[in-house]
C-alpha atoms as an extended CHARMM CRD file, in Angstrom:
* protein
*
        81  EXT
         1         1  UNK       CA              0.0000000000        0.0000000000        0.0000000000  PROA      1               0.0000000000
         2         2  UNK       CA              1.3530000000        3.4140000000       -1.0730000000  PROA      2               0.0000000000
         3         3  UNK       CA              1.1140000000        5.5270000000        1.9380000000  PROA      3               0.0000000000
         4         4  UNK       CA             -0.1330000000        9.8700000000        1.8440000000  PROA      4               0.0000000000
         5         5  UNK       CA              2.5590000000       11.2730000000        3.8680000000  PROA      5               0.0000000000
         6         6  UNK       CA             -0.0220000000       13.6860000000        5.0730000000  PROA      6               0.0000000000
         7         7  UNK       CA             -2.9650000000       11.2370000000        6.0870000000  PROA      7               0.0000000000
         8         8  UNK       CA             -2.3820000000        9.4330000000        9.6280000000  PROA      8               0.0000000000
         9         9  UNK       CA             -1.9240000000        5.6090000000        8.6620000000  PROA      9               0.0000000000
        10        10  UNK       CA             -4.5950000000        4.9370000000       10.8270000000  PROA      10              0.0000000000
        11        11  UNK       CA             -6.7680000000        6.9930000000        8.4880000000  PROA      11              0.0000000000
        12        12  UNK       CA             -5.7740000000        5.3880000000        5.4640000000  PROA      12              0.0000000000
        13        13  UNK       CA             -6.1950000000        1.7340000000        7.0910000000  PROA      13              0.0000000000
        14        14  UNK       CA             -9.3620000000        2.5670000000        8.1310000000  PROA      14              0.0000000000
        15        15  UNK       CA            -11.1330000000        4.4030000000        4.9280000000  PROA      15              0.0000000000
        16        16  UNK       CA             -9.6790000000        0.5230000000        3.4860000000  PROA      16              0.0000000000
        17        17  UNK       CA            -11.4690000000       -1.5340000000        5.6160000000  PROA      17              0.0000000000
        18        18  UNK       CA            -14.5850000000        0.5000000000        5.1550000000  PROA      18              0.0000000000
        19        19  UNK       CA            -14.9040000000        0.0930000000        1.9820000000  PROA      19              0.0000000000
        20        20  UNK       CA            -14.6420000000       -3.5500000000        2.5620000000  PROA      20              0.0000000000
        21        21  UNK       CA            -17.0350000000       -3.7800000000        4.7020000000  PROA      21              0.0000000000
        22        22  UNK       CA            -19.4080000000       -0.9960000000        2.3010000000  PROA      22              0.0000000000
        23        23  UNK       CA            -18.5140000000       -3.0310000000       -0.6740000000  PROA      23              0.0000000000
        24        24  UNK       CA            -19.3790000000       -6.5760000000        0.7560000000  PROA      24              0.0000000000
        25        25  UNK       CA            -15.8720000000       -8.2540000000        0.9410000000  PROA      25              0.0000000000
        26        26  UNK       CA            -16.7090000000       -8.3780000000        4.8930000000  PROA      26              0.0000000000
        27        27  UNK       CA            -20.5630000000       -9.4010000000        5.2860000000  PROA      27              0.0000000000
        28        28  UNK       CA            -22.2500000000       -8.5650000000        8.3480000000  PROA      28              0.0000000000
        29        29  UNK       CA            -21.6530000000      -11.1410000000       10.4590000000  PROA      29              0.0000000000
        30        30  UNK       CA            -18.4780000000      -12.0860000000        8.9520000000  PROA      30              0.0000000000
        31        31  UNK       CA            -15.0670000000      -12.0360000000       11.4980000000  PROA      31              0.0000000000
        32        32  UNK       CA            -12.5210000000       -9.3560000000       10.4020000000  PROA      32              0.0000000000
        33        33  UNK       CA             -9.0260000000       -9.4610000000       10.6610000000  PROA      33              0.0000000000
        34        34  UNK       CA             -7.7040000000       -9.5900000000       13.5500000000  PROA      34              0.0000000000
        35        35  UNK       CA             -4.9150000000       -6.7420000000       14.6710000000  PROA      35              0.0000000000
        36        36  UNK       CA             -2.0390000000       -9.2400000000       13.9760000000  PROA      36              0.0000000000
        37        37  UNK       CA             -3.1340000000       -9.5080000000       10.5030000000  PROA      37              0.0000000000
        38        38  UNK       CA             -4.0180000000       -5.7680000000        9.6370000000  PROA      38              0.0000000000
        39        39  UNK       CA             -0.4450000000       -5.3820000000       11.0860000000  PROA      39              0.0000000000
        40        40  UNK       CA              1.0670000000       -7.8590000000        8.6240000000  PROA      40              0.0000000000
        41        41  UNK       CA             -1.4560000000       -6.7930000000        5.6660000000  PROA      41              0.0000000000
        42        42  UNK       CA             -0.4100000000       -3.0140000000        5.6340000000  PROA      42              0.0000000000
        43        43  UNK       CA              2.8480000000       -2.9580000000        7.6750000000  PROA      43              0.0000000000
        44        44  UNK       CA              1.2860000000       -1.2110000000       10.4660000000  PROA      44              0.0000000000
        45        45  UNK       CA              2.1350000000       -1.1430000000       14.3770000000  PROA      45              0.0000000000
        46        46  UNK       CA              0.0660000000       -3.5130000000       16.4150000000  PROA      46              0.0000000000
        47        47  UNK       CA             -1.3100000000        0.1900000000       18.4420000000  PROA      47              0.0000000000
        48        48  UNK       CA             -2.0460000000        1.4290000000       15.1860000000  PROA      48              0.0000000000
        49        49  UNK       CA             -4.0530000000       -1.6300000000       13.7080000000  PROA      49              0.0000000000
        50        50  UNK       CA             -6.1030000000       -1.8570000000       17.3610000000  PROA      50              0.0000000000
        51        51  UNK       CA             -7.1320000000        1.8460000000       16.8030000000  PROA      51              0.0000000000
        52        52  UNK       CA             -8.6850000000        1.0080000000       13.4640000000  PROA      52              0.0000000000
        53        53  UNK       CA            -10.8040000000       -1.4930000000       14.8630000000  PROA      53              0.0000000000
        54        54  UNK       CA            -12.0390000000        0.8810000000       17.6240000000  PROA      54              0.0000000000
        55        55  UNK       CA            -12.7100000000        3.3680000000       14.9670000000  PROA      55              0.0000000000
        56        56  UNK       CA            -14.7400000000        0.4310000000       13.3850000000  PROA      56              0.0000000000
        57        57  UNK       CA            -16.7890000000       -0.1230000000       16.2610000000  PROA      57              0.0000000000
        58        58  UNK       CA            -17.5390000000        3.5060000000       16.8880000000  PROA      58              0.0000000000
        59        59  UNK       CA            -18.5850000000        3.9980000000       13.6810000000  PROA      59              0.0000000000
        60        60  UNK       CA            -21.1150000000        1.0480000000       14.1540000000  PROA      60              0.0000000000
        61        61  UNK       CA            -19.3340000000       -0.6150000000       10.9400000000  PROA      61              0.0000000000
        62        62  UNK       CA            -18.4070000000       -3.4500000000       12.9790000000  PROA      62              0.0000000000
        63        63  UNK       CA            -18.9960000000       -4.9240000000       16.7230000000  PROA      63              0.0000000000
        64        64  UNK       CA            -16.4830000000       -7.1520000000       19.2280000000  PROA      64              0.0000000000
        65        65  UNK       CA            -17.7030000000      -10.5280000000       20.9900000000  PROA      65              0.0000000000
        66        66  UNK       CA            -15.0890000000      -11.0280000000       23.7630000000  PROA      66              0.0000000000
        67        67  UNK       CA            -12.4240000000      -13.7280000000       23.3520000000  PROA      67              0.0000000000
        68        68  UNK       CA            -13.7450000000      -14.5920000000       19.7340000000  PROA      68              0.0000000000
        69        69  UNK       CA            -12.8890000000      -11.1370000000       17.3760000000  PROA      69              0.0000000000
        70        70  UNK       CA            -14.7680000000       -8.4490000000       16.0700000000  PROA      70              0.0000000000
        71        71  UNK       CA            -17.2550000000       -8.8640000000       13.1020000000  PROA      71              0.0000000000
        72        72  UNK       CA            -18.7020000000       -6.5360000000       10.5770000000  PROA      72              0.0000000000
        73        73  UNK       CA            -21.8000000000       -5.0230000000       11.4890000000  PROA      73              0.0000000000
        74        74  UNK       CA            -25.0650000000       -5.2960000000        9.4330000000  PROA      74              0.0000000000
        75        75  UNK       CA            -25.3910000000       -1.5770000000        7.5220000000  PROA      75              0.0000000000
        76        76  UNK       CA            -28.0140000000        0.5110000000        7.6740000000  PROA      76              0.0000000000
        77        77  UNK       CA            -30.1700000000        0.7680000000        5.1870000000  PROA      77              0.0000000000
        78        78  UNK       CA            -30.9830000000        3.9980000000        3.3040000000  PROA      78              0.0000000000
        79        79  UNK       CA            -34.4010000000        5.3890000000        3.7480000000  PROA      79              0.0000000000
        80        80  UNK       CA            -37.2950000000        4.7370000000        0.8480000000  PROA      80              0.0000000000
        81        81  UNK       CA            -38.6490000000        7.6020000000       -0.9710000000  PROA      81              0.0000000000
């Protein structure tokens, strides 16, 4: 991953796994990465990679069971017409 010198890694971790979990890669439900493997996917900090997962969770894109991982949240959907 090519890295914006002026964008907080955090940031640019996080706007990824958004838009995997927007897209559908992650489907509600489905267990995300833990931090050992967001640190190994983009060469982040273990700190750094358990900051985007709080980020996650506070932005209700995803939610943690304790002991088992966090999973992707279901999205809401946009209101009809």
């Amino acid at each position: 991953m090519k890295w914006e010198p002026e964008v907080p890694r955090w940031r640019q971790v996080h706007a990824v796994m958004t838009e995997r979990i927007v897209d559908g890669t992650y489907r509600p439900g489905q267990r995300l990465p833990s931090a050992m493997d967001i640190c190994g996917e983009f060469g982040i900090s273990q700190v750094t990679a358990k900051r985007v997962l709080t980020e996650l969770r506070k932005a209700g894109l995803a939610y943690m069971e304790p002991g088992i991982g966090t999973f992707a949240s279901e999205l809401p959907q946009p209101p009809s017409p």
